[in-house]
N, C-alpha and C positions, 0 to 999 in steps of 0.2 A: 787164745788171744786173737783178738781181729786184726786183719792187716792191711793196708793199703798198697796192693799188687798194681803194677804199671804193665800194660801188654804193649810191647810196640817190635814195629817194623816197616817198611816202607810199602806202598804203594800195592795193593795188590798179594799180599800175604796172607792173608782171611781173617783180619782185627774184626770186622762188624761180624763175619761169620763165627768167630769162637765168642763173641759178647751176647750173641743171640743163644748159643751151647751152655755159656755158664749159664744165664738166666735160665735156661729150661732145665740144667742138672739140678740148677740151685734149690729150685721151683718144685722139684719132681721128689727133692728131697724133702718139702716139705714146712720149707725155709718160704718168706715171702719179702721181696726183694722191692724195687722201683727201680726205671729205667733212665735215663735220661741221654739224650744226644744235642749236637748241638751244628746246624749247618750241613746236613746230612742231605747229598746230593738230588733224591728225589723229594725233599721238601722237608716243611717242619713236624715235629713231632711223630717221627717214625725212627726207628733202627733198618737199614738196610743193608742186603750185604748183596754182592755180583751176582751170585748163584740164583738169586730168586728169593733167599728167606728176606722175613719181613714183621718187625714187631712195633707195637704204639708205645711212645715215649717221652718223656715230658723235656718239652725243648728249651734248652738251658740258655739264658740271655744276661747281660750284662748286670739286669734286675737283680735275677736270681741270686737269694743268701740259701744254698744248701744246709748252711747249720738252723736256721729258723725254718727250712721248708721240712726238715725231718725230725727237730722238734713240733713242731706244729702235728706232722701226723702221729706222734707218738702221746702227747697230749689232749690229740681227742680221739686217745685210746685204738689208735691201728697201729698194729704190728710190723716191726720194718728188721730185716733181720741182715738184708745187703743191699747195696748200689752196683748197677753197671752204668758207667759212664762212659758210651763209646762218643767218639770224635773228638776225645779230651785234649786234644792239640788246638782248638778253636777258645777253650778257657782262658779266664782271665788267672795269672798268679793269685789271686786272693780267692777266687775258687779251689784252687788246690789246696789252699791254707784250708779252707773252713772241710773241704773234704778229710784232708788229714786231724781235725777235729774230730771228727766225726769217729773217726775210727777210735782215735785214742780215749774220749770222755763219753762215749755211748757203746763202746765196743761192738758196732758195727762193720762188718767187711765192704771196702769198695772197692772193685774191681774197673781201672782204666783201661780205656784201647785208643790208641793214639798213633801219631807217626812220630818220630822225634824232628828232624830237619824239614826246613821247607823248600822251596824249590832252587832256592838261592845256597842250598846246604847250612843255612844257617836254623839251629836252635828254635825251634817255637816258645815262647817265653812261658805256656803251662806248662811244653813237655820239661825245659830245664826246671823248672819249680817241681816236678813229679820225681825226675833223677835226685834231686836233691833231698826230699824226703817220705819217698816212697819203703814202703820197709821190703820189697821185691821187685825188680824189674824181669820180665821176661821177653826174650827176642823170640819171635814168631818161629817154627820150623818149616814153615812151609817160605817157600825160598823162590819167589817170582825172578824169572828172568830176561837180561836184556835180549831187544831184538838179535843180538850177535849170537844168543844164545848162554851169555854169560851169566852168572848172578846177577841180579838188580840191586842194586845198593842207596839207587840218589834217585831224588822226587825231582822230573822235568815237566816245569809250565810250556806249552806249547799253543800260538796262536799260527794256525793253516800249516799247523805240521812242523814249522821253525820254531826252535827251544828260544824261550826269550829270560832274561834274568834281571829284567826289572819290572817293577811295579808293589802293588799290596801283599802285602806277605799273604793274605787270607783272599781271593778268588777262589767261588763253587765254579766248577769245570764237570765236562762229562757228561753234562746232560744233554737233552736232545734241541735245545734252544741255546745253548752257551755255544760263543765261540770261542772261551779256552777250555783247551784241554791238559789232559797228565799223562805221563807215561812213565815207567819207571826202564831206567839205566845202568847201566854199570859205569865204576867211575870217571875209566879211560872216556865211553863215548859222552858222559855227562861233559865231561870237562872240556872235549873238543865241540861236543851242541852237535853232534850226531845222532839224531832223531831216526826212527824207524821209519820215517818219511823221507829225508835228507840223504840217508843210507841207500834206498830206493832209484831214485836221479840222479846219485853223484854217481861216473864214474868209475871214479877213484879215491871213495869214502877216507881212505886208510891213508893219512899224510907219514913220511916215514919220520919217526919220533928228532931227525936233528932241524928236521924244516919248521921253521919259524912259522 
């Protein structure tokens, strides 16, 4: 049976790098897949991941109906046997929906990679649509951590190094022309806006937990 697996984890766990692995096991097996991303920090229509890897991807937009784009190629007879969908956290809810079609009435496998919360810790509205009817989710094992050394846990927007907690849920960061950036946290320093930069010129980072 086909399934619709959900890969997530925060910031810096290797979601693009294991989406580029499935596509190449899937691929090597035999199997012939389509890729798709959506807002993928060095531009459109590519899969990227930190390390270097790098694949061409068809860049998913608000247009985009997944259940007509892969009937379409099955109807003029090319073979589609999975999806990767990395950066599925930038999806609309009704993309999830038609991906989860997908799976069920063509028994096609898709494979997501996604983060679940955004920088606010709140929900991205596809990843809650994916928790919700995803038929696997899996947490990443590769386990990035905060500057203190700790786990990473919480996705920090950062303009000139200061974690800031408002604005668009969806800002590209990281690039080499963007002035926001991310960094991933653990929860203690996410919550007090202790940044790897913050941490750096204060002091006295570490306030003692009854100080206001």
């Amino acid at each position: 049976m086909a399934e619709l697996t959900y890969f997530t984890g925060p910031m810096d766990c290797g979601k693009s790098t294991l989406a580029l692995q499935v596509a190449y096991t899937e691929s090597h097996a035999g199997r012939q897949g389509r890729l798709f991303t959506m807002l993928d920090r060095s531009g459109s229509s590519v899969i990227t991941s930190r390390i270097g890897l790098s694949a061409p991807a068809i860049e998913v937009t608000d247009a985009l109906d997944f259940w007509r784009e892969v009937v379409s190629e099955l109807t003029s007879g090319r073979r589609v046997d999975f999806l990767v969908c990395d950066e599925a956290q930038f999806y609309s809810r009704a993309h999830i929906d038609q991906l989860a079609r997908i799976v069920d009435e063509l028994q096609i496998d898709v494979f997501c990679f996604g983060i679940l919360t955004d920088f606010r810790t709140e929900l991205f509205p596809a990843s809650q649509r994916l928790v919700e009817l995803c038929d696997r989710m899996e947490l990443l094992q590769v386990r990035p951590r905060c500057w203190c050394g700790e786990p990473a846990t919480h996705n920090a927007r950062t303009v000139g190094g200061v974690m800031v907690t408002e604005g668009s849920q969806v800002v590209v960061g990281d690039t080499d022309s963007a002035e926001v950036a991310y960094q991933v946290l653990c929860r203690r320093h996410h919550r007090r806006r202790v940044t790897a930069q913050v941490a750096a010129v204060t002091l006295n980072p570490e306030p003692l937990p009854f100080e206001s």
